[in-house]
N, C-alpha and C positions, 0 to 999 in steps of 0.2 A: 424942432430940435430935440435931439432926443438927452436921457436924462443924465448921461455920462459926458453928452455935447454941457449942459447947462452948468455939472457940478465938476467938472475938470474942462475948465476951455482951452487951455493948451495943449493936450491930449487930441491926437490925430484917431480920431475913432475908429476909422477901416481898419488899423492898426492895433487898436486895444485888444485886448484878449483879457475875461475871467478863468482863472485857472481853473479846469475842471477834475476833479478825483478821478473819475472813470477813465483819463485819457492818460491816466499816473499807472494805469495795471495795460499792461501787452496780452491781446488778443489771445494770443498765442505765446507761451515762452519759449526761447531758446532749451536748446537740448542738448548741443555742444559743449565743450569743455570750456572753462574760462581759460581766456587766454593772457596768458603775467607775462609781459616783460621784465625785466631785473637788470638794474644797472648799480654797480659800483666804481668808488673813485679812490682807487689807490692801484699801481704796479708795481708795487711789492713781491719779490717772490712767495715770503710769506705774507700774506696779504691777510689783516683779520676782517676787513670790509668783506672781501671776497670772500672768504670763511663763512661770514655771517650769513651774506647772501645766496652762497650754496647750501649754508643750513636749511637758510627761510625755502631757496627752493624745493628741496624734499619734502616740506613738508608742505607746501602748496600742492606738490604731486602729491602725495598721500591724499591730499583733501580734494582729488578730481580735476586739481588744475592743469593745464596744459602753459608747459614753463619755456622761458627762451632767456640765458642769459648773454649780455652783451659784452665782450672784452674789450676794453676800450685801446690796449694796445696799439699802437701805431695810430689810432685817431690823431689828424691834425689838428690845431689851434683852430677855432671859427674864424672863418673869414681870409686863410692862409692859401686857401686850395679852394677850386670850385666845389662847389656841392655835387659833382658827379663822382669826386673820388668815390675808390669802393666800400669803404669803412663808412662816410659818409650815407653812402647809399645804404647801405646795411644798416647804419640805427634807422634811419628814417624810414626804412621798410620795417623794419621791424617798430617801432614807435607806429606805424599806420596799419597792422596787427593785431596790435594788442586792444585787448578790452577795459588791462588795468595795468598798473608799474609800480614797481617795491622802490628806490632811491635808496640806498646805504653807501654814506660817507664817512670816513675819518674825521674827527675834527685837529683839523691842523689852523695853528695860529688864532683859534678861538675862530675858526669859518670852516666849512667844508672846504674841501681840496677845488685846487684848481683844473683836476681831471674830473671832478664832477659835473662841476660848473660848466666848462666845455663840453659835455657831452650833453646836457640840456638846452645850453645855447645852440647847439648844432639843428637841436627838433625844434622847427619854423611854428611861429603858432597860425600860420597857414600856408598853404599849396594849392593855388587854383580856390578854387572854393570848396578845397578842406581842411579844414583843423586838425590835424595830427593827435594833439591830446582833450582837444574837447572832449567833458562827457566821460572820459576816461576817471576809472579810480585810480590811486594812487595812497601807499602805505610808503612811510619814511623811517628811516631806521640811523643810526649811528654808534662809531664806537670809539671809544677812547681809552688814549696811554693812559693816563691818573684817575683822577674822581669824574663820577659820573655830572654830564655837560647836556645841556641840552640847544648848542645855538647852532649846531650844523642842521637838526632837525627844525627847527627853527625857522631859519633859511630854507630848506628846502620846503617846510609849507608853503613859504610865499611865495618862490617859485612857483609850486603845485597850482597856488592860485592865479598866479598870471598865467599859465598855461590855459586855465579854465577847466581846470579836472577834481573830483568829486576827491579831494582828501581825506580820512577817513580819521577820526577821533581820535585811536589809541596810535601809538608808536613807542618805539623802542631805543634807548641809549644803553650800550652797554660799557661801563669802569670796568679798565685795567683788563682790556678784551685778550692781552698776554696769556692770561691767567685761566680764562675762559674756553679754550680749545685744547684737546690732546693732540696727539704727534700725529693722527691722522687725517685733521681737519675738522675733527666732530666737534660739536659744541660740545661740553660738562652739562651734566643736571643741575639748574641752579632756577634763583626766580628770575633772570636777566631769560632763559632759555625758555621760560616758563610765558612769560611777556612776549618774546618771539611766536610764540603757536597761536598764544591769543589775538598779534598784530593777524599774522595770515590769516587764523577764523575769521575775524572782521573785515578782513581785505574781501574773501570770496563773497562772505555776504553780502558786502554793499555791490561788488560786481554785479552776482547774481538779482539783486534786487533794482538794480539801475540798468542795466546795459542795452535793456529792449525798448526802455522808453527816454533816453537820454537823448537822443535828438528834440525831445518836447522837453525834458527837464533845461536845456540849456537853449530853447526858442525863448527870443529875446523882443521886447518890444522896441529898443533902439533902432535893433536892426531888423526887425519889420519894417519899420520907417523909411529908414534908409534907404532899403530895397524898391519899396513902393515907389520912392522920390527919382530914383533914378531908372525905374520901368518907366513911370508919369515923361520923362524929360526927353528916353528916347522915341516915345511914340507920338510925343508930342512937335518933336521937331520936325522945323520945316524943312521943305528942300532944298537945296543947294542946285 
């Protein structure tokens, strides 16, 4: 028996895994552009989600990202329409692209929008045996009419973590985001703007520094098991 059989006997051993350092660094890194998705939840004409969000996008492009924002326009309700509509199809491709995802919501009603919401509910947290956002980063952003709030962001952590994607520490809420944009979409210099450059620094990093080994970061010993148990059950059955 060996010594992991004797000090965990529940523990399926083919299964176990020590995490090793060395399999935490890629051979080889990537040399492509990070690739950010961006979704915001509000259809406002003047929209300060989307404001924000095309803010954060220039300056992911400034910072070597390769950027793709989704309008959520015409997205149906989940579950209203198959999943081949083309809107539908369009986040989900794009959600199966990306390397990372920015979230910026309004807080309405003390929650994110309900256009948020649905556009996350729409990405499956699988497809065949892929995960859409596994392994993915993920930076959250929010803005608000009054004083600065932070439960839309909040929310969309937990979200971030059911999805099972790598959320990254800092985020941003921005008070009375009114106030915060001129007549041509641009953010004002302020520290709310300031917070913003620092969310996307941290977004690219943690990309850059996960994205080649995130398949091991998010190999699971549940679902080792799992797997095993039902290779073990198909090879083992009998004929018919």
């Amino acid at each position: 028996m060996s010594e992991v059989a004797k000090k965990l006997p529940n523990v399926e051993t083919s299964c176990f895994q020590v995490p090793e350092q060395q399999l935490l660094r890629s051979s080889q890194a990537s040399l492509r552009r990070p690739k950010i998705l961006m979704l915001y939840g509000s259809l406002r004409e003047r929209s300060y989600s989307k404001l924000l969000t095309l803010e954060a996008a220039r300056i992911l492009e400034a910072m070597g990202a390769e950027v793709q924002v989704f309008d959520p326009k015409d997205l149906p309700q989940p579950d209203g329409v198959p999943d081949s509509h083309p809107k539908v199809a369009e986040l989900r491709a794009l959600a199966a692209w990306s390397e990372g995802m920015v979230w910026c919501s309004p807080e309405r009603h003390g929650a994110m929008t309900g256009i948020m919401k649905s556009q996350i509910d729409w990405i499956p947290l699988s497809v065949g045996a892929v995960r859409p956002t596994q392994g993915k980063t993920l930076a959250v952003m929010e803005v608000c009419g009054g004083s600065q709030s932070f439960n839309a962001v909040n929310q969309m952590r937990i979200l971030g973590r059911w999805m099972r994607m790598i959320t990254i520490p800092n985020q941003s809420s921005v008070a009375k985001a009114f106030l915060e944009f001129d007549e041509a979409g641009h953010m004002k210099p302020s520290a709310y703007y300031d917070r913003v450059v620092d969310v996307m620094e941290e977004l690219i990093k943690f990309t850059l520094l996960t994205r080649d080994v995130a398949p091991y970061l998010v190999d699971r010993y549940s679902e080792r098991k799992e797997t095993a148990e039902e290779l073990s059950k198909r090879v083992n059955q009998k004929s018919i």
